[in-house]
C-alpha positions as CSV (number, residue, x, y, z in Angstrom):
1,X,2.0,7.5,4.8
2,X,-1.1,8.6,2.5
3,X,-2.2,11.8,4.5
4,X,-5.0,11.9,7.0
5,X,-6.9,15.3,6.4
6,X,-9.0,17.0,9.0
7,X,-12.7,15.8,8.5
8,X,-13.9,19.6,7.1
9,X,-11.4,19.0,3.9
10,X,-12.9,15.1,3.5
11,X,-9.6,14.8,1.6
12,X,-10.0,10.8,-0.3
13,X,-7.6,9.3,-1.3
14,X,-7.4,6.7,-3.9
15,X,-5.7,3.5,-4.8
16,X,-5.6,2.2,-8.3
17,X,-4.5,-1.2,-9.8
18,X,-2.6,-1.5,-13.0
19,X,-3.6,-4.7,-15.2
20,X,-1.8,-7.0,-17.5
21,X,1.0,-5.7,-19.8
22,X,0.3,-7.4,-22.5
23,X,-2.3,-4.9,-23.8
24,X,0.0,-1.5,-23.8
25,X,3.7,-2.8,-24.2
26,X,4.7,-1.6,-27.2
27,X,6.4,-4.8,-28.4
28,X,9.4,-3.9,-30.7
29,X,12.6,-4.6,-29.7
30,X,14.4,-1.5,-29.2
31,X,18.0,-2.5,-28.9
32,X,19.7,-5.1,-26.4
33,X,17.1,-6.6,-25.3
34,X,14.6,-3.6,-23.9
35,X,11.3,-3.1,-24.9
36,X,9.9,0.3,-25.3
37,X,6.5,1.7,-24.1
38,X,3.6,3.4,-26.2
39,X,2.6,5.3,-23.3
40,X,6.4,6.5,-22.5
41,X,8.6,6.0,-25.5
42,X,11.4,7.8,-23.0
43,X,11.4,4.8,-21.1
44,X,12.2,1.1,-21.7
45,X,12.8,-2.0,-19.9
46,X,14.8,-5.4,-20.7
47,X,12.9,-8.1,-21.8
48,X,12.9,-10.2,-18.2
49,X,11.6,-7.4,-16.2
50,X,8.7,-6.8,-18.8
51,X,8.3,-10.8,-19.0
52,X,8.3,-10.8,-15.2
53,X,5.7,-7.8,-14.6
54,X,3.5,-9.4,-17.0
55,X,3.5,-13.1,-15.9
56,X,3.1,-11.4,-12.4
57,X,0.3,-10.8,-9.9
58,X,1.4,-7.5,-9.0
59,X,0.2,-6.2,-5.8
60,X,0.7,-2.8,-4.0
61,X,-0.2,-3.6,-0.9
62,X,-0.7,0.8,-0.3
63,X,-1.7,2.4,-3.6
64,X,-3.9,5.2,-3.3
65,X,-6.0,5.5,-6.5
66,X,-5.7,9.6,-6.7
67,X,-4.1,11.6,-3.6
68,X,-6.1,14.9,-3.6
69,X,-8.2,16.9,-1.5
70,X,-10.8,17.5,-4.4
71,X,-14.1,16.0,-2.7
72,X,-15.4,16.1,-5.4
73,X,-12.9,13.4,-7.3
74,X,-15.0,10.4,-6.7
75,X,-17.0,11.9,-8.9
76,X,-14.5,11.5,-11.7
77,X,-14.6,9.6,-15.2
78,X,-11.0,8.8,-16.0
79,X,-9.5,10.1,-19.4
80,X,-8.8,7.5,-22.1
81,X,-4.7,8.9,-20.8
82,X,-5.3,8.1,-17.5
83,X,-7.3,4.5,-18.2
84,X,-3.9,4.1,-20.3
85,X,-1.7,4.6,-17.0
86,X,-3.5,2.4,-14.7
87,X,-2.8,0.1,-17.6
88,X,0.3,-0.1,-18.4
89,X,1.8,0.2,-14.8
90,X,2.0,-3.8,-14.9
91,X,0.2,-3.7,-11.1
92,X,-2.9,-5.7,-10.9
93,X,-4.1,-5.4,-6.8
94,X,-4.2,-1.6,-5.5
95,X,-5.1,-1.9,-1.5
96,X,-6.8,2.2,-1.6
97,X,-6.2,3.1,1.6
98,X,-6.4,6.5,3.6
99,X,-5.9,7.6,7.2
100,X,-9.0,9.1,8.8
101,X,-10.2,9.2,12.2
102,X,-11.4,11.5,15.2
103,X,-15.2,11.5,17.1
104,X,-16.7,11.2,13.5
105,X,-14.5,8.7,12.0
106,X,-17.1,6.3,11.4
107,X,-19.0,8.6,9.6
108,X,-16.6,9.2,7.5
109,X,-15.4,5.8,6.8
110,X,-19.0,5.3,6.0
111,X,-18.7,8.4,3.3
112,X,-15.4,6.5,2.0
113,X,-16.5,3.3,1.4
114,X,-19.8,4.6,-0.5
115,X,-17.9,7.2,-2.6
116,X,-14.8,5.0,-3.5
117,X,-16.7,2.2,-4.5
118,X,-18.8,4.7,-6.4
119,X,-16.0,5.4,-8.2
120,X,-14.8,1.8,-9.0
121,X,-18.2,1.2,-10.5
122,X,-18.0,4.9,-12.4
123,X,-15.3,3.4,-14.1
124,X,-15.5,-0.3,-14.5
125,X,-13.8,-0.7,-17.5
126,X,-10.6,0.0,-16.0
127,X,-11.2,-1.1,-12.2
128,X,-12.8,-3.9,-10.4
129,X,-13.3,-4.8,-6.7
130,X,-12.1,-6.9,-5.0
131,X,-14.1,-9.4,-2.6
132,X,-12.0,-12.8,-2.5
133,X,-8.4,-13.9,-3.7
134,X,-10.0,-15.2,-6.8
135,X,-10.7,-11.9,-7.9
136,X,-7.6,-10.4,-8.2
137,X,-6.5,-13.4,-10.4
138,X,-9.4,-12.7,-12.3
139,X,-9.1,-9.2,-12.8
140,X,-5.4,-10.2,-14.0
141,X,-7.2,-12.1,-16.9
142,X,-9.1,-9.5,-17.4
143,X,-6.8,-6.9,-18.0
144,X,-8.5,-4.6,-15.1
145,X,-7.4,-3.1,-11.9
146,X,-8.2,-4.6,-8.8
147,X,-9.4,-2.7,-5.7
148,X,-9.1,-3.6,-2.3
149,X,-10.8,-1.2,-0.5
150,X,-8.6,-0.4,3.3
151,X,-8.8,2.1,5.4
152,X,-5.5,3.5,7.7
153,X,-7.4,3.3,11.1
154,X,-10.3,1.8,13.1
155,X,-11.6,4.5,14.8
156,X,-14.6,4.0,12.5
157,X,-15.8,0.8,14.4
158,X,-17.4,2.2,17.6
159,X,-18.3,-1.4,18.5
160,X,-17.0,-4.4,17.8
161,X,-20.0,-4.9,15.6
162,X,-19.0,-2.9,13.4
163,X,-16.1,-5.0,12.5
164,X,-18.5,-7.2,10.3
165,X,-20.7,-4.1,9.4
166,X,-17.7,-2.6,7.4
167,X,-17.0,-6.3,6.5
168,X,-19.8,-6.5,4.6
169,X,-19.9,-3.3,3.4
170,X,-16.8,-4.1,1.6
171,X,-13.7,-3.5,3.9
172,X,-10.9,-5.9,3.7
173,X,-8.4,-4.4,5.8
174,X,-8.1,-1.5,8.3
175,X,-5.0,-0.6,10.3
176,X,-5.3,-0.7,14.2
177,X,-4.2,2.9,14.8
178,X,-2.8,6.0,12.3
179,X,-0.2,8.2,14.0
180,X,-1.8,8.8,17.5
181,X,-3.3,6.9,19.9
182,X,-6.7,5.7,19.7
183,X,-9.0,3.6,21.7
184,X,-7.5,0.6,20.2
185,X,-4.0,1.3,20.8
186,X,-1.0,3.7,20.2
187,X,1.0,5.3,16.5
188,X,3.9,5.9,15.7
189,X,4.4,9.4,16.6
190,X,3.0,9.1,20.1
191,X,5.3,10.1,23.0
192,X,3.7,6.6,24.9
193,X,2.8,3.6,23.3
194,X,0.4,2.0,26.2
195,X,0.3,-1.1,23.7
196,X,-3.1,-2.4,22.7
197,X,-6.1,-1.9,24.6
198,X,-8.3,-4.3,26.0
199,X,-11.3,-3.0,23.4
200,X,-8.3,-3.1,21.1
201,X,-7.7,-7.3,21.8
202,X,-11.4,-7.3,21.4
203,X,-11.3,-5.5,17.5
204,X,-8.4,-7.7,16.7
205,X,-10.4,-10.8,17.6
206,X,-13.4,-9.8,15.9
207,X,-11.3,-8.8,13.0
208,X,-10.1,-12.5,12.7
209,X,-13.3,-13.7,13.1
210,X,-14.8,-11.3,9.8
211,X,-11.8,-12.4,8.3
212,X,-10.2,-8.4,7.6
213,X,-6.6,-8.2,6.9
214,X,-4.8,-6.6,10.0
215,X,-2.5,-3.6,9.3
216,X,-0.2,-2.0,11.7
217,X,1.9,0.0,9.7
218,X,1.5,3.1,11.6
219,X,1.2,1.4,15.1
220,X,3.9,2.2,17.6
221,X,6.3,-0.4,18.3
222,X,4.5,-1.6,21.5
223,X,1.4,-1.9,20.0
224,X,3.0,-3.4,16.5
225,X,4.5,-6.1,19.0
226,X,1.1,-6.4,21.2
227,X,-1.1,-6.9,18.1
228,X,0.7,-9.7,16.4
229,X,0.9,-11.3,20.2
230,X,-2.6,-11.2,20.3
231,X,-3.7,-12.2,16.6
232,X,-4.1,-16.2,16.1
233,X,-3.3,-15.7,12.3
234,X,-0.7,-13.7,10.3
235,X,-1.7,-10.3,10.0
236,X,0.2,-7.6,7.7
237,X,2.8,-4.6,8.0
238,X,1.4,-3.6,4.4
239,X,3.3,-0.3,4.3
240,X,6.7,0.1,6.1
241,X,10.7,0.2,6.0
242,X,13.5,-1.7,8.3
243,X,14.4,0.8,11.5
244,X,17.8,-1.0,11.0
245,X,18.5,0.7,7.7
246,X,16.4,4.4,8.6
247,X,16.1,5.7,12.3
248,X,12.3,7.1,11.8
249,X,9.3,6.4,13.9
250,X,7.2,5.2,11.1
251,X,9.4,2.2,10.5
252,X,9.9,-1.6,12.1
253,X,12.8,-3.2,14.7
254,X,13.6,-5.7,13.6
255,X,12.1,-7.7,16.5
256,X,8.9,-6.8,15.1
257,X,9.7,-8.1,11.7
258,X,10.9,-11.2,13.4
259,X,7.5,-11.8,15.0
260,X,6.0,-10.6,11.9
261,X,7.4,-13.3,10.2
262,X,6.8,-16.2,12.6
263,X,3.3,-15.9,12.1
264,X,3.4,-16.2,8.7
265,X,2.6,-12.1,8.0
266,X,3.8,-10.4,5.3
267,X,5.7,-6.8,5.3
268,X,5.1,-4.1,2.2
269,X,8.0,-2.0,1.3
270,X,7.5,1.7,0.9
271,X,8.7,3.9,-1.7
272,X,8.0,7.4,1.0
273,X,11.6,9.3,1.2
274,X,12.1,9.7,4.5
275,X,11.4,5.9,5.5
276,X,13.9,4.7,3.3
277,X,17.3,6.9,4.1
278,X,18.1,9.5,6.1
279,X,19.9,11.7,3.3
280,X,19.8,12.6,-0.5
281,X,20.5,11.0,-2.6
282,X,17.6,8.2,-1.7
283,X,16.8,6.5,-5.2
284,X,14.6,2.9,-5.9
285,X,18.6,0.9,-5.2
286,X,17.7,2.5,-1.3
287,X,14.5,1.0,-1.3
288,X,15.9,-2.4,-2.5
289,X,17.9,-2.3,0.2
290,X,14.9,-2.6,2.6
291,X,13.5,-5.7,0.6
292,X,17.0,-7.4,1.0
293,X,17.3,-6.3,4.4
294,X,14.2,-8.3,4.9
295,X,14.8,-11.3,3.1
296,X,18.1,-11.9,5.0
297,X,16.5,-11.3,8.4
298,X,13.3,-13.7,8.0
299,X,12.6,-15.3,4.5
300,X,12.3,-13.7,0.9
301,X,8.8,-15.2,1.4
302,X,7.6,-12.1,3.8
303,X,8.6,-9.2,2.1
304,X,6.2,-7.5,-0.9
305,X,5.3,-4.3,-2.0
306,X,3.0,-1.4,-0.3
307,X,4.5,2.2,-2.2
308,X,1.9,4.5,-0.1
309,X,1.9,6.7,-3.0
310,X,-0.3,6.7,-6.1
311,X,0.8,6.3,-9.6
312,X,2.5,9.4,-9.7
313,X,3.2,10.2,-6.7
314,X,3.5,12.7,-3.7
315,X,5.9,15.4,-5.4
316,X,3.2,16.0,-8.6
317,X,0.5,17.6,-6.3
318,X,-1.0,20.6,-6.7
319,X,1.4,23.1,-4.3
320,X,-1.1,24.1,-1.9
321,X,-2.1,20.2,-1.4
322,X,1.4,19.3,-0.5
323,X,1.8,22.0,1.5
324,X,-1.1,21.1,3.6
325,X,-0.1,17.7,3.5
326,X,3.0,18.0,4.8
327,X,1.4,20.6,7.8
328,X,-1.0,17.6,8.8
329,X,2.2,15.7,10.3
330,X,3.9,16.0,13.4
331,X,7.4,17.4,13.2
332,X,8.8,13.8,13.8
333,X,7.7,13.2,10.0
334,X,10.9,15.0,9.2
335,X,10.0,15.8,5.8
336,X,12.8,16.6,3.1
337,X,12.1,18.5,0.3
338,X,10.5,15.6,-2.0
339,X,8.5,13.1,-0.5
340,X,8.7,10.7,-3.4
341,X,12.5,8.7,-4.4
342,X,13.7,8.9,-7.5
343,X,13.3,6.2,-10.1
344,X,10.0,5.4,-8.4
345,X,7.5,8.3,-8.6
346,X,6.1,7.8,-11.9
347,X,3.3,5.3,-13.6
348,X,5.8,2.4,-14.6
349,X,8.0,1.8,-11.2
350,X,7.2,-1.4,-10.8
351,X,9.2,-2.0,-13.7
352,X,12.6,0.2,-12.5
353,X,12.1,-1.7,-8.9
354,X,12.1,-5.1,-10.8
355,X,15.3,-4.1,-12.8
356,X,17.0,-3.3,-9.6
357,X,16.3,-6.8,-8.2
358,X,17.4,-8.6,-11.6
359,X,20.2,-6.4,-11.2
360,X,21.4,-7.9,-7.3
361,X,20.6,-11.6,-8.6
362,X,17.3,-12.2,-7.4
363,X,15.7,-15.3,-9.2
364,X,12.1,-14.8,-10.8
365,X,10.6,-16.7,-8.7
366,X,11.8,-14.8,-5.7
367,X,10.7,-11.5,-7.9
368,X,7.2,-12.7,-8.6
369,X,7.0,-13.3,-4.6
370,X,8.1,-9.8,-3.8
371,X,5.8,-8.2,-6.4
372,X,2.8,-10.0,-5.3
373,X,2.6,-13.3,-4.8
374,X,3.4,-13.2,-0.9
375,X,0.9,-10.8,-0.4
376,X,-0.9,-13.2,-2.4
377,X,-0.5,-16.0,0.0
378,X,-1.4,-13.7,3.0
379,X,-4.8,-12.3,1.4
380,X,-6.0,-15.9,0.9
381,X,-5.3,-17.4,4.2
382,X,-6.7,-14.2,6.0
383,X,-9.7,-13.9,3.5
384,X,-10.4,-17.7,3.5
């Protein structure tokens, strides 16, 4: 989901990446087998999941670093307490995305890029970015976070040059369209989805060629269809749900999984409320549900994790931010009191999400695949 703002509010948003465990588990045993936390002694974990999350590449595949409308956050130096969340949150790879767009969309991806990376920089000894495969294995023995810097659109390339300006400018993926249609092709909350475009073939092709990950999360289901039709590679869903488990625009048939898959592409889970059940209650065991749903349809080796929320999630805003969050959206949206699902809208979810799978049998090698290593795969055949 992570909001796109009108242009006037320039409202970034940021994705962060958690590092190895090793260096803020608190490691006494607390009782049956569950380790405790020093940075939230409420909350403890059995020894596999914590082995698991460590031994890991974790990658969030949509993890805004910060969502806020604060323009001037970028500018931010992160508190020793916040360093200490992006650390012990076991993820590694944070893909900071946000939707932008309209006639001045590439000025503000250009804005983005230059103040995101800013911030990266600002504060290196937590974050690092991301440029090849390699380093997000080498941020993992490093004990940073790793950024891959995405944006949720590509209105910003005017031309089909500016595929390989952004490129070098530091852009690894993009998504085709947000909600509405563009010149590339159609979202998810249009009333028509014309499919993709001609200039839209022409972006996907020069996409391959720069070697950017391909997103259509918020495509419509024509255009979702179209774009992985006309792709030669894989390319990603980095951020979505099953339609078979949820009946909400923003999620994928399950024919578009299937083709999904047969090119080798990867799909993200998300941890957004309404994408993952209709009705309350709608807790991390619903969200599972959409990762199993997944692996049963095409292969445990195309499913992952994309949250589209930040560490803490939607429901912690300031009040008059998720008010004007939730006004952005059509009424299609169908937003329910919390955005967020409970047992995954705080700092350590990755660790209640791998409980629930060593709870419905998964092996740890299919857990490591779901919690990055997939995504993994995908990055370094796209990225080369």
């Amino acid at each position: 989901m992570t909001a796109s703002f009108p242009a006037t509010r320039r409202a970034f948003v940021a994705g962060a990446v958690g590092t190895a465990l090793s260096a803020t588990i608190a490691a006494p045993m607390i009782g049956r087998g569950a380790y405790a936390f020093a940075a939230a002694p409420a909350r403890s974990y059995s020894k596999r999941a914590v082995d698991l999350v460590a031994a890991s590449l974790v990658i969030d595949m949509l993890a805004p670093l910060k969502i806020t409308m604060a323009p001037d956050y970028i500018a931010h130096r992160l508190s020793d307490a916040e360093a200490a969340e992006f650390r012990a949150s076991g993820i590694t790879g944070f893909h900071n995305s946000f939707g932008l767009g309209g006639p001045d969309a590439r000025a503000q991806a250009m804005e983005y890029m230059a103040g995101w990376q800013g911030f990266v920089g600002r504060n290196g000894h937590v974050f690092s970015l991301v440029d090849t495969v390699d380093d997000l294995d080498s941020a993992k023995a490093m004990r940073k976070c790793a950024v891959i810097m995405g944006i949720q659109n590509a209105d910003q390339f005017d031309s089909v040059e500016d595929v390989a300006v952004f490129r070098r400018l530091g852009l690894r993926c993009a998504q085709l369209t947000y909600n509405s249609q563009n010149r590339i092709g159609s979202g998810s909350t249009d009333r028509v989805d014309g499919g993709v475009s001609d200039y839209g073939a022409a972006i996907i092709d020069a996409m391959e060629q720069a070697k950017m990950l391909i997103d259509v999360s918020h495509c419509g289901d024509r255009t979702t269809l179209d774009a992985i039709a006309i792709a030669k590679g894989p390319i990603a869903i980095t951020h979505s749900n099953a339609r078979a488990l949820v009946d909400h625009p923003r999620v994928k048939t399950d024919e578009a999984i299937k083709a999904l898959a047969a090119k080798g592409g990867v799909m993200g889970i998300t941890g957004v409320r309404m994408f993952v059940r209709a009705s309350d209650p709608t807790n991390v065991g619903h969200m599972a549900d959409h990762i199993d749903h997944v692996a049963k349809l095409v292969g445990i080796e195309h499913v992952g994790i994309g949250s589209d929320a930040d560490l803490n999630g939607y429901d912690d805003m300031a009040p008059e931010e998720y008010a004007a969050l939730k006004a952005s959206y059509k009424d299609s949206y169908a937003f329910r009191d919390k955005i967020d699902i409970d047992g995954f809208d705080h700092p350590l979810k990755v660790f209640d999400l791998t409980e629930e799978l060593i709870r419905r049998g998964y092996s740890d090698d299919n857990i490591r695949a779901v919690l990055g290593g997939n995504f993994r795969r995908l990055l370094a055949q796209v990225w080369g």
